[in-house]
Phi, psi and omega in degrees: 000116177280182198268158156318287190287356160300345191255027175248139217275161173297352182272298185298302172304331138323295189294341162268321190295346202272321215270307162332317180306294177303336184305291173329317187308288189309354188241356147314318180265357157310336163260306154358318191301189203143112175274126185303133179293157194209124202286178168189127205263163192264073169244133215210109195234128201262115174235131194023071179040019172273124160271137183204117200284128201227053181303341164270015165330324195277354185271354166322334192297146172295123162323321165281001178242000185221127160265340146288331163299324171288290178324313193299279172349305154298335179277308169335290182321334184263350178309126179296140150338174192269313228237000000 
């Protein structure tokens, strides 16, 4: 029986142990984020007789034209990168 990891070249394998490595980090910071709340409406649209729920609908609104949309939008914005 050959071993799994024999037919992987030494790059491909660096690269997964790197990646293997990098996990924890990513998902430490993955818990950190914080996100702005974001309301969500009983909006709900029939396209060929499929119903399909479309609770951000209101965030679709022009920011210059919505001031709740604008206010989300500046809190998203102060939101830390992922990364």
């Amino acid at each position: 029986m050959r071993h799994p990891f024999r037919r992987l070249s030494a790059p491909r394998l660096a690269a997964f142990a790197l990646a293997v490595g990098l996990l924890p980090l990513l998902e430490g910071a993955q818990s950190r984020l914080s996100y702005p709340p974001t309301r969500r409406v009983e909006q709900v649209d029939v396209f060929h007789g499929v119903s399909v729920a479309d609770p951000y609908r209101w965030l679709e609104d022009d920011i210059h034209q919505s001031a709740e949309v604008q206010s989300w939008v500046e809190a998203e914005n102060r939101s830390p990168p992922a990364i």
